[in-house]
N, C-alpha and C positions, 0 to 999 in steps of 0.2 A: 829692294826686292828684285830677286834677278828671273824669278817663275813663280809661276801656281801649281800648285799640284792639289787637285779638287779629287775625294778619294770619297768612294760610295755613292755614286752621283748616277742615277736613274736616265739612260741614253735610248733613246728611241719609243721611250713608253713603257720598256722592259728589260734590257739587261742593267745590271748594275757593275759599273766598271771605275777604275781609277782615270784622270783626263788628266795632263800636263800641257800646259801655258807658257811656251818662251817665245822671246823674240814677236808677241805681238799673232802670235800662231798655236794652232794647236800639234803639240810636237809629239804627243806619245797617248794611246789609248789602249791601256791593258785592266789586268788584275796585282794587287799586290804591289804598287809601282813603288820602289822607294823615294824615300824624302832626299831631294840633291841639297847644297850649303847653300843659303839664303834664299829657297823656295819657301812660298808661305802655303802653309797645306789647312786646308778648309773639310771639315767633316761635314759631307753633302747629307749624311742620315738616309740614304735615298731615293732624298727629293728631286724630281726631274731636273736636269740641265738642260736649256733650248738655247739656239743660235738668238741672237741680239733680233730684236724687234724690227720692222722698218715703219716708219710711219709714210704713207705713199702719197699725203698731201697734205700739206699745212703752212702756216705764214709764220716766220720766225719773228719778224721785226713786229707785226700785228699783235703776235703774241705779249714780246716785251711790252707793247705799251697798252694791251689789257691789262696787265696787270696793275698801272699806275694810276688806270681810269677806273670814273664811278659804274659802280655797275647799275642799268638802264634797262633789263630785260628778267625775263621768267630766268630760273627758278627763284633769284633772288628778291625781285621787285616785278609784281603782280598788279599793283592800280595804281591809280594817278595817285593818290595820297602817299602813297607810296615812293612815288616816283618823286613826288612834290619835297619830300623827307629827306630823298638820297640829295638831291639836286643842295639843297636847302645846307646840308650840312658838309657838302664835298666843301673842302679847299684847293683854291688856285694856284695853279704852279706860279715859277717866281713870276712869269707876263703875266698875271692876273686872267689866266685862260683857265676854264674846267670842261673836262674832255672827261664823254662816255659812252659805253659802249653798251653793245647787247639790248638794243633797245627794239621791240616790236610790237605792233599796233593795238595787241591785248591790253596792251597797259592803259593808254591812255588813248587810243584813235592813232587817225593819220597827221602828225604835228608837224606843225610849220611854225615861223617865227614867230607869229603871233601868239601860237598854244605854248610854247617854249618860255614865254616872256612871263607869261603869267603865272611859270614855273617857278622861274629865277631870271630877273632883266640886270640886276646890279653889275655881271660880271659878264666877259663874251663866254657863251656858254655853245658847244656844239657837239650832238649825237652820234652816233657813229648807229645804224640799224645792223639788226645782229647778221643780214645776209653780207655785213661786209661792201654794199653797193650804193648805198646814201648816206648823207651827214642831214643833219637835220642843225641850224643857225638860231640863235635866239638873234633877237636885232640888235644888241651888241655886236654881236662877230659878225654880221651883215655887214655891217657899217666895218669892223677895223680889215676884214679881208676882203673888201672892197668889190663884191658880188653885184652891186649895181652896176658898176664900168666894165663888169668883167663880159668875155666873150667867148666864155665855154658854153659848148652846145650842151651840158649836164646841169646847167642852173634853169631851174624850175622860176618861171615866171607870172606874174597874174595875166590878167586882160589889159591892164594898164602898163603892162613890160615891166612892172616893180618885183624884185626878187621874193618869193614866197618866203627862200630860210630852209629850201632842200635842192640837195646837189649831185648829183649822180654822176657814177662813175668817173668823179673826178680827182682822188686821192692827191696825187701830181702837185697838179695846176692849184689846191687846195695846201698844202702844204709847203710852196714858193709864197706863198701870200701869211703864212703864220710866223710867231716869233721860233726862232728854231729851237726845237726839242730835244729834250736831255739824252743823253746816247745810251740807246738800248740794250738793258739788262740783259744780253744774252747767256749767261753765264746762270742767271737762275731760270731760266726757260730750258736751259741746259739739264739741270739737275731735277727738273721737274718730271722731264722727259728720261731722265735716265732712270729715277726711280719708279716708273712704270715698266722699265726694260727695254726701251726706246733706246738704239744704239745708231740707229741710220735714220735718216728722215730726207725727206724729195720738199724741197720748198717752191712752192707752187705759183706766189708772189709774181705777179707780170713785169716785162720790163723795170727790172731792180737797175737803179743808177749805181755811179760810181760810188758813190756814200755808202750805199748799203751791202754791194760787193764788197767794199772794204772793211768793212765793221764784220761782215759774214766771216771774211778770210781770214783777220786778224783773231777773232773770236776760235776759229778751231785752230789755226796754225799756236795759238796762245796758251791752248784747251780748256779756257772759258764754254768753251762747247763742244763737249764729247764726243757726239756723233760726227759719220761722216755724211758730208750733205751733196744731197744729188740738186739742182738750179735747174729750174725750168723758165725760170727769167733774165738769163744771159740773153741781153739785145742779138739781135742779127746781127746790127752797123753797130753795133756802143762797145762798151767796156766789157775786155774778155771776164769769163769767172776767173777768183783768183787762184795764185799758184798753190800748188800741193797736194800729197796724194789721195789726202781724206774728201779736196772737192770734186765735184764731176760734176759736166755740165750735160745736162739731158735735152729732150726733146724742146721747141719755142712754145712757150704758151701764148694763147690768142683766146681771148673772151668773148665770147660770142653774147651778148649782156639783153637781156631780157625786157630792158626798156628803150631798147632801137639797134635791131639789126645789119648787120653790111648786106649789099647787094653780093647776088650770085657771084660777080664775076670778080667782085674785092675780093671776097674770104677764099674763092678759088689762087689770084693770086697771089694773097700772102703763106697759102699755104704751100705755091711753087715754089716763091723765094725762098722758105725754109728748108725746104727739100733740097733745095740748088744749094744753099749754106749746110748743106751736109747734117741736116736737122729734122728730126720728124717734128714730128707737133704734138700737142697737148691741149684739146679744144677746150673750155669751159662752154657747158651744154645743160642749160635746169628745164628746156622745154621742150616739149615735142615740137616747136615747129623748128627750134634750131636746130636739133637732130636731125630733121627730115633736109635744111638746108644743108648743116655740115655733110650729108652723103651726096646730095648733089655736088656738094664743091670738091669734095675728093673723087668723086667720078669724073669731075672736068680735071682735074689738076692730078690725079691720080695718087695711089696710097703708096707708105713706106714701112719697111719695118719699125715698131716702136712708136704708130703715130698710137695717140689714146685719146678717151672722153674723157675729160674729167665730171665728175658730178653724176652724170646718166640720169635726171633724179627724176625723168617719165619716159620711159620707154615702155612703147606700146609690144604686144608680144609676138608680133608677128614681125619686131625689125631686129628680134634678136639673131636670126638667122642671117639678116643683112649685116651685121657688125661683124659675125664671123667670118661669113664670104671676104669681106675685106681687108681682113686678117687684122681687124682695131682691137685693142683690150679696155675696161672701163675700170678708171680707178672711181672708186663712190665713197659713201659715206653712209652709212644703215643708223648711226648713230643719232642724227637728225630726227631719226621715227622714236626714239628714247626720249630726245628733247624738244622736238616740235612736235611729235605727232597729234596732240590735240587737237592741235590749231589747225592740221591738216585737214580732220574729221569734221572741220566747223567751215573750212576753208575751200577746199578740196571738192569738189564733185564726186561725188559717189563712184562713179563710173573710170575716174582715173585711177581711184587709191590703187588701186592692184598695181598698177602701174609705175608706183613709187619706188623710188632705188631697189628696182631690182637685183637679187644676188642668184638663188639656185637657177633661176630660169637661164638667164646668162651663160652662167657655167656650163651647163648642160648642152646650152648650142653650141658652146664651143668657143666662147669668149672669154679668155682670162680676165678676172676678177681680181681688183686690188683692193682692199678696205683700206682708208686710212677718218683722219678725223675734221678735215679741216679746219682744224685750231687756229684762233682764238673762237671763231663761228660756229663750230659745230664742241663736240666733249672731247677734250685731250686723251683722254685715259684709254688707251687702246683695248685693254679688259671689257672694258665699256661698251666700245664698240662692238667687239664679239659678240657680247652677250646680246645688243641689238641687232645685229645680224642671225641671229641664232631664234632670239625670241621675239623680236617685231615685235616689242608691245610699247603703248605709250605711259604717260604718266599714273592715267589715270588706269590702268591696265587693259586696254583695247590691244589689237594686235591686226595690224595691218599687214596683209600680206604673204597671211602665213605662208603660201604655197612657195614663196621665195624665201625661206627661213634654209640657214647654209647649217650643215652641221658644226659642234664645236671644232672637229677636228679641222676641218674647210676652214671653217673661221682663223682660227689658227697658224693653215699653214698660208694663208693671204698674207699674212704681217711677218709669216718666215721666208715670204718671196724677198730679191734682191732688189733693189730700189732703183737698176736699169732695168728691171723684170716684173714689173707690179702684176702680182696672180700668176706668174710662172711656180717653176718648181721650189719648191722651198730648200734654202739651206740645210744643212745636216751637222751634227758632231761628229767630225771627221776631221784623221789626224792631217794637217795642212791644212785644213782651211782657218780663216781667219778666227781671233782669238777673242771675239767678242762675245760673251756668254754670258746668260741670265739661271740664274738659281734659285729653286721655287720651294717654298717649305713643304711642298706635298708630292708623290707622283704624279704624273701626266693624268691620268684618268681619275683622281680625284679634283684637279686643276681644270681638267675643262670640265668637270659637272660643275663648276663654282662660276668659270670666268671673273674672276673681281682681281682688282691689282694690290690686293693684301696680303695673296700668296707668292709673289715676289720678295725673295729673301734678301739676293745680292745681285747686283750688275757689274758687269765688268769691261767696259766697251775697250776696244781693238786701237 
């Protein structure tokens, strides 16, 4: 096929025009456009045409290997019996390891080896908690990854220094100690995402090694993986991103991690030295007090274009005027209050909820707003997310936060921002720009009264 030629196709929410697709571009926007030899021509009906998706934060390799673990967390597995079921029936990969994921304290408590044991002891069995920030060990996998000798400051220990069976923040050092695992299905992470209309994604992953640089780059240079990927885990000192034009390497991510802080004057200097590597940053921030530290440390180390918060997921309202002045943008996640908010309302202080990933308030002072999903963690489906952005309700139908509820179109054109741009201006169907375009069974304004990723017809990434 040598072009597209998409004919009736609903552009801006209102006219209806013919679009042509060569060379990876969009090369002609009229009326009437004829059919060139080997274009393949698609009757639009109408239906809106939007520029490709971006998703502004999510874990690619995380994702591939949810997909082959048990799942350990709400919506799917709700009580220990439950959990007891899943555990009970997963099979181990070929080491006789079973790995899972999405696991949170609704279900069964705060588990450690011991509650894990009396799950499942036969096999080394280890959790992954759905914020993506602990492993939880049955004492099998204590014993074969060697968590007693070990000397990560993230291994949780009793009164007697004996390893409890949960492990924080230590993915890494936790993954050098495992038999090594099967290489990541990117390719249907790929297509998962592109049938959503997901065409670009910013993979948010800290410090990715050379393995998983190379599995990223082989995977789009290969096109096992469609989109083009923006890296917020290219090292300072380590392994460049890889070659090619679909990758780009963004701002350094640095986690600012909720279960032990850096001092003022670390996180001030690691955020020099990225500045100095010609890098803004990308903070990971779920608290108010890291918020309140990360502006201390960009006041001593001072700010750059491009630096952002990832997550924002409490901000108080009076620092939204501070994020502006400093010219930061927050990429979030609204989705969370769709799939956690219960928990929040049980969890949560009364007096914060408001303050939970904020979106309108944000925007309004002047902070560009990025939705994305944090996937595997948070719900892929970027429809999804809009619609939690939009309607802040939880499961059970509460609605936290309404005063920060973004309209669909806001919602909308967050995921049409450029993913060097998270909550800038959005993309447009315009002849030269790139040729990545999603194709919706309905018009725009029947589409955002829906938000759902079922009126997604076709995708076509660039």
């Amino acid at each position: 096929m040598s072009g597209l030629l998409l004919r009736d196709a609903e552009v801006d929410g209102h006219a209806r025009v013919d679009v042509r697709v060569a060379g990876g571009r969009i090369a002609e926007i009229g009326t009437g456009l004829a059919r060139r030899p080997g274009e393949r021509a698609v009757d639009c009906a109408g239906g809106a045409l939007l520029p490709g998706l971006c998703d502004h934060h999510l874990h690619l390799h995380a994702m591939a290997a949810a997909a082959r673990s048990v799942r350990c967390g709400p919506p799917h597995v709700t009580t220990r019996g439950a959990l007891a079921a899943a555990l009970r029936g997963a099979a181990a990969d070929a080491h006789g390891w079973i790995r899972g994921t999405g696991y949170a304290e609704s279900v069964a408590g705060h588990l450690d080896a011991a509650g894990l044991d009396a799950l499942r002891a036969d096999r080394p069995v280890r959790i992954q908690h759905r914020s993506g920030a602990m492993w939880t060990l049955n004492s099998a996998a204590v014993r074969a990854a060697g968590l007693a000798a070990g000397r990560h400051p993230g291994i949780e220990r009793d009164a007697d220094g004996a390893p409890t069976g949960r492990l924080w923040r230590a993915d890494g050092w936790l993954r050098d100690r495992l038999p090594p695992a099967p290489p990541a299905d990117l390719a249907a992470t790929g297509r998962r995402l592109l049938a959503a209309g997901v065409t670009a994604v910013t993979d948010a992953t800290p410090d990715l090694d050379g393995t998983a640089l190379a599995a990223i780059g082989a995977a789009v240079r290969g096109g096992a993986l469609p989109q083009r990927v923006h890296l917020l885990g290219v090292p300072l000192d380590g392994p460049p991103a890889p070659p090619g034009p679909r990758i780009t390497t963004g701002p350094y991510k640095i986690v600012l991690a909720d279960s032990g802080l850096p001092s003022l004057d670390g996180l001030a200097d690691r955020i020099a030295a990225a500045h100095a590597a010609d890098r803004a940053v990308a903070v990971h921030c779920v608290t108010r007090e890291a918020l309140f530290l990360l502006l201390a440390a960009l006041d001593a180390a001072g700010t750059r274009p491009g630096d952002r918060i990832e997550h924002a997921a409490l901000v108080p309202p009076e620092t939204a005027g501070e994020l502006a002045a400093r010219g930061l943008r927050v990429v979030t996640q609204p989705g969370f209050l769709a799939d956690r908010g219960d928990d929040y309302l049980r969890d949560v202080p009364a007096a914060d909820r408001p303050d939970l990933y904020r979106c309108a308030g944000l925007a309004a002072a002047g902070v560009p707003v990025g939705l994305s999903s944090d996937a595997p963690y948070g719900p892929a489906d970027p429809w999804a997310v809009m619609d939690a952005a939009v309607r802040r309700r939880t499961r059970t139908g509460a609605v936290l936060g309404p005063g920060e509820a973004l309209t669909p179109g806001a919602a909308l054109r967050s995921y049409l921002s450029p993913p060097g741009d998270p909550g800038g201006a959005p993309r447009r169907v315009r002849a030269g720009a790139p040729g990545d375009l999603v194709l919706l069974h309905a018009p725009l304004r029947d589409a955002l009264a829906r938000l759902s990723s079922g009126d997604v017809r076709e995708v076509w990434p660039a």
